[in-house]
C-alpha positions as CSV (number, residue, x, y, z in Angstrom):
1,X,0.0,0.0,0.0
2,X,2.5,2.2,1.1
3,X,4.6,1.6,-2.6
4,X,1.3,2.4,-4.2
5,X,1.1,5.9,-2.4
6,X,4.6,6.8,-3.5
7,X,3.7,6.4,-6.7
8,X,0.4,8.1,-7.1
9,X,2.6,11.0,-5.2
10,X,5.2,11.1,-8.0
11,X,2.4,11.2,-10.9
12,X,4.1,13.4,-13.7
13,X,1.8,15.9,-13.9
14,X,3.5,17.9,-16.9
15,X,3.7,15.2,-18.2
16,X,0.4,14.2,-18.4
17,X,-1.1,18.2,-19.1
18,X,1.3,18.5,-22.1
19,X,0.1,15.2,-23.7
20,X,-3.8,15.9,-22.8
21,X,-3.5,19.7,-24.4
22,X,-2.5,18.0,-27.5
23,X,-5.1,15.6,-28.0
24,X,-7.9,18.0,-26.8
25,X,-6.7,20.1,-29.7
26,X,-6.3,17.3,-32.0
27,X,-10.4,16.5,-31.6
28,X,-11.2,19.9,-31.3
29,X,-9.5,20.8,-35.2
30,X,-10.7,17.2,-36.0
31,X,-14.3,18.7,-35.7
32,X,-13.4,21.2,-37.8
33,X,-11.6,19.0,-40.2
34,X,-14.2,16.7,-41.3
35,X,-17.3,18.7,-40.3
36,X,-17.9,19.8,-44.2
37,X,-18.9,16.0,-45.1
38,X,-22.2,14.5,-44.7
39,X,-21.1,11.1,-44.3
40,X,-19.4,9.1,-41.2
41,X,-16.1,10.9,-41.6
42,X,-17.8,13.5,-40.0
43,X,-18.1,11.5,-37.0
44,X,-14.1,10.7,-36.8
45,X,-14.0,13.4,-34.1
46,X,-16.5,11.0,-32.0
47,X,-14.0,7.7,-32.6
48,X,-11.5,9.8,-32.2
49,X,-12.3,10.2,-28.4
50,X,-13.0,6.6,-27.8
51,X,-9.2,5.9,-29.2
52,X,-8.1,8.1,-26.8
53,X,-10.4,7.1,-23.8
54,X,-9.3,3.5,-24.4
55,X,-5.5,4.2,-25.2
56,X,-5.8,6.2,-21.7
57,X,-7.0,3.3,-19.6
58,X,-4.2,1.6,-21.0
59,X,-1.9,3.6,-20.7
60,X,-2.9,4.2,-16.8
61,X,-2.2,-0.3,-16.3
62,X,0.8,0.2,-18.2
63,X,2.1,2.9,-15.4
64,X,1.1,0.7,-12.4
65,X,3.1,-1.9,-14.0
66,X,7.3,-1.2,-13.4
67,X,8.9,-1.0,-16.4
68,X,11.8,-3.0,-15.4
69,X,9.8,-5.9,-15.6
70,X,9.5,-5.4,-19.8
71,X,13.0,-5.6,-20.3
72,X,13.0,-9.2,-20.1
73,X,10.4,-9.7,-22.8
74,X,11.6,-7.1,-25.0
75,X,13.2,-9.0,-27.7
76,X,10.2,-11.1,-27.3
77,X,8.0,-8.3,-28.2
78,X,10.0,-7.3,-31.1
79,X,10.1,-10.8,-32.5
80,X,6.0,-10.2,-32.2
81,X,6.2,-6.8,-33.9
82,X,8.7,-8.3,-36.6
83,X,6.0,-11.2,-37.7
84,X,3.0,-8.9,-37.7
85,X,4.8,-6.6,-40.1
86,X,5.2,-9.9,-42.2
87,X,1.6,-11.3,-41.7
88,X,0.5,-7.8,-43.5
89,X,2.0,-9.0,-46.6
90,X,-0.6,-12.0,-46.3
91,X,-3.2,-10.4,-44.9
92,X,-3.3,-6.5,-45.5
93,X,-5.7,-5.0,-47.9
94,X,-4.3,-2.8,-50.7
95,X,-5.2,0.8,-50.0
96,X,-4.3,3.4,-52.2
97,X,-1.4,1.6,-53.8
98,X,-0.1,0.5,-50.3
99,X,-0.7,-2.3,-47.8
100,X,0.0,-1.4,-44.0
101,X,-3.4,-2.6,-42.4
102,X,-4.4,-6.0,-41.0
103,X,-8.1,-6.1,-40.6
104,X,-10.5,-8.0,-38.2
105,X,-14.2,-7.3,-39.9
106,X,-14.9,-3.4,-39.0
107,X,-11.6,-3.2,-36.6
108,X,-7.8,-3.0,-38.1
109,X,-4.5,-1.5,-37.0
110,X,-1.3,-0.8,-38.2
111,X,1.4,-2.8,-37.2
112,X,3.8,-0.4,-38.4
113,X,2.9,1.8,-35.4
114,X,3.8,-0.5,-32.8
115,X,6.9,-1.4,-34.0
116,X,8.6,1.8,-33.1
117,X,7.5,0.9,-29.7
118,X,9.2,-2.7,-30.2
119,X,12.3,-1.4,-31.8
120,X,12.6,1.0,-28.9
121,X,12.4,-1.9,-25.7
122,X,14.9,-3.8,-28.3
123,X,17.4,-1.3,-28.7
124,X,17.1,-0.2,-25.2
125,X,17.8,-3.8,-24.1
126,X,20.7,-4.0,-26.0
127,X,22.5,-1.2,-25.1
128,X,21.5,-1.9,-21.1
129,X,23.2,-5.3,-21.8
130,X,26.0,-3.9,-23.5
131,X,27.4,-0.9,-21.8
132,X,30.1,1.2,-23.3
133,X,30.6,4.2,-21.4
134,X,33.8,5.4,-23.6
135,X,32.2,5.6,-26.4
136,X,30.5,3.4,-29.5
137,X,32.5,2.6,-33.0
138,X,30.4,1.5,-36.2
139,X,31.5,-1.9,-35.1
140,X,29.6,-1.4,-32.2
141,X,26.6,-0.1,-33.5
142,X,26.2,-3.2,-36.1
143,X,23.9,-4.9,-33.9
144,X,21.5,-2.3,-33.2
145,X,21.3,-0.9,-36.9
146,X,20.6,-4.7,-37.9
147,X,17.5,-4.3,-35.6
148,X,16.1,-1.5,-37.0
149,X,16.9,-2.2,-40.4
150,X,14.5,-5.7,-40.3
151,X,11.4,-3.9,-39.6
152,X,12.3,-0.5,-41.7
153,X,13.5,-2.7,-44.7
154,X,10.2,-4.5,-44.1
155,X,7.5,-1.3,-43.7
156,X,9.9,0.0,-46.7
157,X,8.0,-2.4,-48.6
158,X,4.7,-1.7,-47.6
159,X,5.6,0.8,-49.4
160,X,6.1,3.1,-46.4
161,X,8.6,5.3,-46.8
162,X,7.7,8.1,-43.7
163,X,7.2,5.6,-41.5
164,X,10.8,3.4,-42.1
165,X,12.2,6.7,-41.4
166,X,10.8,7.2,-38.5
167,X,12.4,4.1,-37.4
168,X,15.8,5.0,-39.0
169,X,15.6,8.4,-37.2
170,X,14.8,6.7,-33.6
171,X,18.1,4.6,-34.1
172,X,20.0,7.4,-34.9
173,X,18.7,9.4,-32.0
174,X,19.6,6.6,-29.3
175,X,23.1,6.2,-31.2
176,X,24.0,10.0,-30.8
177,X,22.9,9.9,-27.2
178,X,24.7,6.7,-26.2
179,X,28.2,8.5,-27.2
180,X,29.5,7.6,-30.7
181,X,33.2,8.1,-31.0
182,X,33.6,11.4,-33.2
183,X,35.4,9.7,-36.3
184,X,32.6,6.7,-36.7
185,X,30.4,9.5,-37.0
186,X,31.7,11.5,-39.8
187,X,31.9,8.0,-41.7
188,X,28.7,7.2,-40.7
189,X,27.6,10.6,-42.3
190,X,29.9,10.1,-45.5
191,X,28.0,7.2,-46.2
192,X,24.7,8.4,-45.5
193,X,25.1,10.6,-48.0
194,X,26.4,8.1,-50.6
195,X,22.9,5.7,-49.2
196,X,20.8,8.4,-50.3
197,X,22.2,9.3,-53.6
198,X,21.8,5.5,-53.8
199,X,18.1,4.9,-52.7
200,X,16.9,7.9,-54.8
201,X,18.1,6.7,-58.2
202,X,17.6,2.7,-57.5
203,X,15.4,2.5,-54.5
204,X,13.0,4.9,-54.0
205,X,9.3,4.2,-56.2
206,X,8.3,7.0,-58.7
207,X,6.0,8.5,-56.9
208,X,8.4,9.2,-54.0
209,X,11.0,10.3,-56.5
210,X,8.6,12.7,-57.7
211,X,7.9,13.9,-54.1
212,X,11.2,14.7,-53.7
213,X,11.1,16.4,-57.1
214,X,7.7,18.6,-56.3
215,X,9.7,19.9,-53.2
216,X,12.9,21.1,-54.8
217,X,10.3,22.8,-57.6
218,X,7.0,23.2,-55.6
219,X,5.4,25.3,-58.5
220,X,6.0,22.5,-61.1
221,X,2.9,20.6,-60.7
222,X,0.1,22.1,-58.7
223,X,-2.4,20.5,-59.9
224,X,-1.3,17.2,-59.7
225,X,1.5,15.3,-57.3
226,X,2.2,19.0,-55.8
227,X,-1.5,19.6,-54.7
228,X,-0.7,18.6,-51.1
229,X,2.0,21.2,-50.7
230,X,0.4,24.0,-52.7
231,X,-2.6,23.8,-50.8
232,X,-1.3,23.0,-47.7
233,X,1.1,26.2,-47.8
234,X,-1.9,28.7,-48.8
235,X,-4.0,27.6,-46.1
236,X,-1.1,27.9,-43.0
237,X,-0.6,31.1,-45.1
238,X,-4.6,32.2,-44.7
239,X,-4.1,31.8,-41.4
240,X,-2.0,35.2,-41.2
241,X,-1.4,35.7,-36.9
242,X,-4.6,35.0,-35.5
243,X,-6.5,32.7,-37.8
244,X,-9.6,32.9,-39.7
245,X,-11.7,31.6,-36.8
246,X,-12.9,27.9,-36.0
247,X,-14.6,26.4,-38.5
248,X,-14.1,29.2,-40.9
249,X,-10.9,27.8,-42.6
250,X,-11.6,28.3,-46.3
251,X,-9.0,25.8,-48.3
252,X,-10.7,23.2,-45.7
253,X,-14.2,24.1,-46.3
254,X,-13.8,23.5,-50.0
255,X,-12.0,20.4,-49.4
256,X,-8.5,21.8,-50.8
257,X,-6.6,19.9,-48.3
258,X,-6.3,16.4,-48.6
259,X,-6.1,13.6,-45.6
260,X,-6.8,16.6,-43.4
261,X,-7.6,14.2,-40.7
262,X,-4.4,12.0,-41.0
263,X,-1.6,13.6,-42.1
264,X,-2.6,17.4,-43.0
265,X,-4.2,18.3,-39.9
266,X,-1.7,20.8,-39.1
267,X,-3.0,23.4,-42.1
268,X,-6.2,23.3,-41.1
269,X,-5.3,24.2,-37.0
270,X,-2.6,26.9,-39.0
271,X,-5.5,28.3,-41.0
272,X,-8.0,28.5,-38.6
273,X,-5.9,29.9,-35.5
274,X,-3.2,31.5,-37.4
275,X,0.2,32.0,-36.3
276,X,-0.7,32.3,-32.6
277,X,-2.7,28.9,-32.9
278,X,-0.2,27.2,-34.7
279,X,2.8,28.4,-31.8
280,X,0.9,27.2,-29.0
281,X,0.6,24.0,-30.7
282,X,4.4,23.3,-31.6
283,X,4.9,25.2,-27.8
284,X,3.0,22.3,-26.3
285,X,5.3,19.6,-28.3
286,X,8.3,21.4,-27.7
287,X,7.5,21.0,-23.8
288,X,6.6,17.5,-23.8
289,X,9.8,16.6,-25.7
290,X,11.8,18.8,-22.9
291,X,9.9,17.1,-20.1
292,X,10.5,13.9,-21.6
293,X,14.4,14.5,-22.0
294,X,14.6,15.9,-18.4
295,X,13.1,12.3,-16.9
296,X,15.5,10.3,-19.4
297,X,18.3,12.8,-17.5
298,X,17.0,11.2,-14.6
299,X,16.1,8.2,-15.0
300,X,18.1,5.7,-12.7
301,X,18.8,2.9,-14.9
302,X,20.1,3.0,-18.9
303,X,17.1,0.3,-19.8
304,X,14.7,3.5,-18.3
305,X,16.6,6.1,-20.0
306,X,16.9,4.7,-23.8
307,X,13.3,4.0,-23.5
308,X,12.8,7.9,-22.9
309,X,15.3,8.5,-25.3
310,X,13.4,6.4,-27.9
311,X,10.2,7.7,-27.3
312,X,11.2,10.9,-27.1
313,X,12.8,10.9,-30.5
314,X,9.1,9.0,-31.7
315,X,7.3,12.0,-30.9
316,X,9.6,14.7,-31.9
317,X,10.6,13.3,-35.4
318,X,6.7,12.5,-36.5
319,X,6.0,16.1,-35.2
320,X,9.0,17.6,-36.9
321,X,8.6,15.3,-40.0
322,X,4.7,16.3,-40.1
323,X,4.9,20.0,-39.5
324,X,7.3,20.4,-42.0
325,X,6.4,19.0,-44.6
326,X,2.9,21.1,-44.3
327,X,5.0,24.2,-44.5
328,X,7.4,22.9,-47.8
329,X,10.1,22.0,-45.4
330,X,10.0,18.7,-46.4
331,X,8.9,16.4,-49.1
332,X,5.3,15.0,-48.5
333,X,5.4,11.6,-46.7
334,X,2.3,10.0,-44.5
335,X,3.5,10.4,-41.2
336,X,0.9,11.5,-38.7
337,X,1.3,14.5,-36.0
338,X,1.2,12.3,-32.5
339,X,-1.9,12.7,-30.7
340,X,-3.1,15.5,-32.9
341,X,-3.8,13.4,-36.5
342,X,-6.7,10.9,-36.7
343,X,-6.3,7.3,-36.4
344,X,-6.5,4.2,-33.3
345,X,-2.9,2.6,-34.0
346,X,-1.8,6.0,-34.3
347,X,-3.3,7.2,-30.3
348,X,-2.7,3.7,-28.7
349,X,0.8,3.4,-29.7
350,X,1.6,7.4,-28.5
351,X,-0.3,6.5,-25.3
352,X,1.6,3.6,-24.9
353,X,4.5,5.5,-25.5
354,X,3.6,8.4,-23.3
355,X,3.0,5.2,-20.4
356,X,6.6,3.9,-20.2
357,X,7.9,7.7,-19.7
358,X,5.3,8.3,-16.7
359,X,6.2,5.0,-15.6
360,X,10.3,5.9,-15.8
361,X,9.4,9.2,-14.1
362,X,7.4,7.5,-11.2
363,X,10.1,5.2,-10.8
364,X,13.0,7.6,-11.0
365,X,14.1,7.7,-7.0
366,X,13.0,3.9,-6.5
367,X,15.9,2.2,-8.4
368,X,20.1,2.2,-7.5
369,X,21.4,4.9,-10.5
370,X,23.2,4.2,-13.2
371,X,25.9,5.5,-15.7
372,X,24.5,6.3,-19.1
């Protein structure tokens, strides 16, 4: 009983505000998003809530359980998130030229979501096993790159292209934290830079060649594969400094913004709150990432802390990734804003996410530190 009250006491209340302000604005512009149709998209903002109900109540076991006790299923896990990214090749149905859903009659999910919540327990059991306080080589890193490679090569395929990313980038996050020795780095760079020249004239499919393409010459096709840009610049452009007013967002209204639920939520908040709107949203992820750096600072063992690390770097990359590719930052690619876009797999596994840091926070003064 006693343990118990200790940790309702150290309940990260930041923590928790930050991540609830988000998703309270996410239905909120999700309202305003889909409110123009007359058909159950409309409704999304109502489904929307349920996710995030459910996700919570999950999220809440998840902190009552201690964390410590995943490490010793975490390459379990991943083995589980490795084979559900190869039953969608069996099972998924083809949507819109891609296949990333397993369905269950009116119920599906993503596995592709989950997995950057498997990669992270992996990668964070690794590098608790394998401690290296001097610094990492490329030699040292082998093992951990193989482990994200499997399921980015794999999601790669889906095609999926954001989402592998996201992966790649949560790796390279952990790697730069966990101390790479300066000179593996600049090769690592060298031949990042000699991957990508690589991918983009043998790997990459057309139509991402030619998203790359519409973003180093945005005005060359408008009205075709640079629709999503154009018109997602001109409405965050509408929205001037203090918006046009809630529901009153015009390239939304006339359905000029595409996927405005999923992946280009973000213009339709821009145009509708303007520039004020738009910097109390990014000031409410900028916060959460902080927070969520501070507890991996304090977290008392290096299992805890590249957990943090790795969720951290989730939600900051999809934000980043997101955002700016809405303003012409980036080329377009279907990654969602965390807690903010539409979408169950999307909510659960940010929840889940959002869990393991509260649960590293509650836990911080309850374990023996150290080193990381």
């Amino acid at each position: 009983m006693r343990q118990s009250e200790n940790l309702t006491s150290r309940f990260d209340w930041p923590l928790f505000i930050a991540a609830v302000v988000i998703a309270l604005l996410g239905v909120v512009n999700l309202y305003s998003a889909t409110s123009v149709y007359q058909t159950a998209i409309a409704e999304r903002y109502i489904t929307q809530l349920y996710w995030l109900l459910g996700a919570g109540i999950v999220g809440a076991i998840l902190c009552a359980f201690d964390y410590r006790h995943i490490e010793r299923t975490a390459y379990i896990v991943y083995a589980v998130g490795i084979f559900m990214l190869m039953v969608v090749f069996v099972l998924a149905r083809d949507v819109r030229g891609s296949a990333r859903w397993i369905e269950f009659g009116s119920f599906r999910f993503q596995p592709s979501e989950f997995t950057k919540l498997t990669l992270i327990l992996a990668l964070a059991k690794y590098l608790h096993d394998d401690p290296k306080n001097e610094g990492r080589s490329l030699i040292d890193l082998a093992i951990p790159a193989a482990i994200t490679m499997v399921p980015a090569a794999l999601i790669f395929l889906q095609p999926d292209l954001g989402t592998a990313m996201v992966h790649v980038f949560i790796f390279l996050t952990i790697a730069a934290v966990t101390k790479v020795r300066a000179k593996s780095a600049l090769i690592f760079v060298g031949t990042s830079v000699l991957a990508s020249y690589i991918a983009y004239h043998f790997i990459l499919l057309d139509y991402q060649r030619a998203r790359i393409e519409v973003f180093m010459n945005p005005e060359a096709d408008i009205l075709g594969k640079g629709w999503h840009a154009h018109h997602a610049r001109v409405a965050i452009g509408n929205g001037e400094l203090a918006g046009n007013g809630y529901l009153q967002g015009m390239q939304n209204q006339f359905l000029f913004i595409p996927d405005q639920a999923t992946d280009f939520p973000f213009p339709v908040f821009a145009e509708e709150w303007g520039f004020v709107g738009a910097t109390v949203l990014i000031g409410a992820y900028m916060f959460l990432c902080l927070w969520a750096i501070r507890i991996a600072s304090q977290a008392r063992d290096r299992f805890g802390a590249v957990v943090c690390v790795g969720v951290t770097a989730m939600i900051f990359w999809h934000a980043v990734i997101n955002i700016s590719m809405t303003c012409g930052l980036m080329p377009v690619v279907g990654v969602t804003l965390p807690l903010f876009s539409y979408g169950g797999s999307s909510v659960t596994n940010n929840m889940i996410g959002l869990s393991l840091l509260m649960s590293v926070s509650m836990r911080r003064n309850m374990v023996r530190p150290e080193r990381f």
